[in-house]
N, C-alpha and C positions, 0 to 999 in steps of 0.2 A: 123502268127507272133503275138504274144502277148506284153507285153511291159518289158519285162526282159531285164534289161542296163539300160533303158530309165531315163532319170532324166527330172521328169517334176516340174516345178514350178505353185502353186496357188495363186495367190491371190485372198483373198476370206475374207470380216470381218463378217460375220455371221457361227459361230462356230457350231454350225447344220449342213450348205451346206459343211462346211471345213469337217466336219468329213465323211460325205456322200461319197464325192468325194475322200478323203483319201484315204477310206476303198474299195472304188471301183480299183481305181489304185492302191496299194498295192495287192489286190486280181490279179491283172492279172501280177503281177511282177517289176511295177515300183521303183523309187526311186523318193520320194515326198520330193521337200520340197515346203515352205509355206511364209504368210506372208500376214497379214491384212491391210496394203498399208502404208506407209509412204515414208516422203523425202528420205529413207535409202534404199529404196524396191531396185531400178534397183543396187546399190550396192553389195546387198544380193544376188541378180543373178546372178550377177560376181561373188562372191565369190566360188559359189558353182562350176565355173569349165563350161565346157559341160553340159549347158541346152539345153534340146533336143526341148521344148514344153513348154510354158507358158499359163496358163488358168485362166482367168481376167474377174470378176465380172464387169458388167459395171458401176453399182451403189455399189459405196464405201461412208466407213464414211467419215467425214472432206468434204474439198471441191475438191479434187480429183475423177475424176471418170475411168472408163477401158476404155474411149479416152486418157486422158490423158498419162495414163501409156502406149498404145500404142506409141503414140508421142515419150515419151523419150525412149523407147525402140528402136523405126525404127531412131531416133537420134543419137544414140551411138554405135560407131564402131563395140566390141566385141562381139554385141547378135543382131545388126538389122535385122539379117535372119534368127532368130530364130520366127519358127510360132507362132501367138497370136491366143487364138482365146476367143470369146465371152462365159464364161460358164453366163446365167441371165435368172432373170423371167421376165424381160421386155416383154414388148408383140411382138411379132417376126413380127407381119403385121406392128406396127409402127418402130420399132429400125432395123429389119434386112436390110433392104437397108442401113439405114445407117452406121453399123456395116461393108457394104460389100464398102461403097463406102469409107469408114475409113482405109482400109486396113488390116482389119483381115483378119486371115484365115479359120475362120470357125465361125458359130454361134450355142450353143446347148442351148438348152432351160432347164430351169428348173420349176419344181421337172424334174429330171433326169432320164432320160427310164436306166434304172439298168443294162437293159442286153446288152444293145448299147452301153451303154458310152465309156466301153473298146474300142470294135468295131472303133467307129467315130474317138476314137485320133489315133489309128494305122492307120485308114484311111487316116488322114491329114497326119500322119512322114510318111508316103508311097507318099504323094503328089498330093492326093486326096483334095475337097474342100469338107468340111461338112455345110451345112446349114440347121438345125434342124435335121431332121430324112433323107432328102437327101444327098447321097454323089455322087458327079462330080470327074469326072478324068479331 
């Protein structure tokens, strides 16, 4: 399964990592959209209908971070059970516990392994647990 249908949402304010991951999901068939985080963000999710997959920087600009936007996500009725997961360069031995005890569903690290990335999110919309380069059923 590749990711054809799939509508996945970024948040991501470094327009480098946004295009990276783009062009990655694009390449395997997704339908991307985006969004550098504001008051407006969980709105724009709604809008767009059946989000299948949301992918959240943990370090954003302003004073918001990918806790945060988790929170109001697992908050609000029509996307709480949509998976979060951690795309960051934080360093995984300090942030990944916390990531996991926060309630994501996955943590992938960056710079982004190119040929997995695909791989890991069909991993998770199958119902797999990604945590870096491991994936759990």
């Amino acid at each position: 399964m590749r990711l054809e249908y799939k509508n996945v949402f970024v948040i991501e304010d470094d327009a480098e990592n946004l295009a990276v991951i783009f062009t990655i999901l694009r390449r395997e068939g997704a339908n991307v959209h985006f969004d550098r985080w504001g008051m407006e963000t969980l709105d724009r999710i709604k809008q767009h209908g059946s989000i299948d997959i949301i992918l959240c920087d943990l370090m954003l600009l302003g004073e918001a971070s990918g806790y945060d936007v988790l929170k109001l996500v697992r908050a609000d009725t029509d996307v709480k059970d949509v998976p979060v997961v951690a795309v960051t360069a934080s360093d995984p031995d300090v942030e990944m516990e916390k990531v996991r005890e926060a309630g994501f569903n996955g943590f992938i690290s960056k710079p982004l392994n190119r040929r997995a990335f695909g791989g890991q999110i069909v991993a998770i919309l199958k119902g797999a647990e990604v945590w870096n380069e491991d994936v759990t059923d």
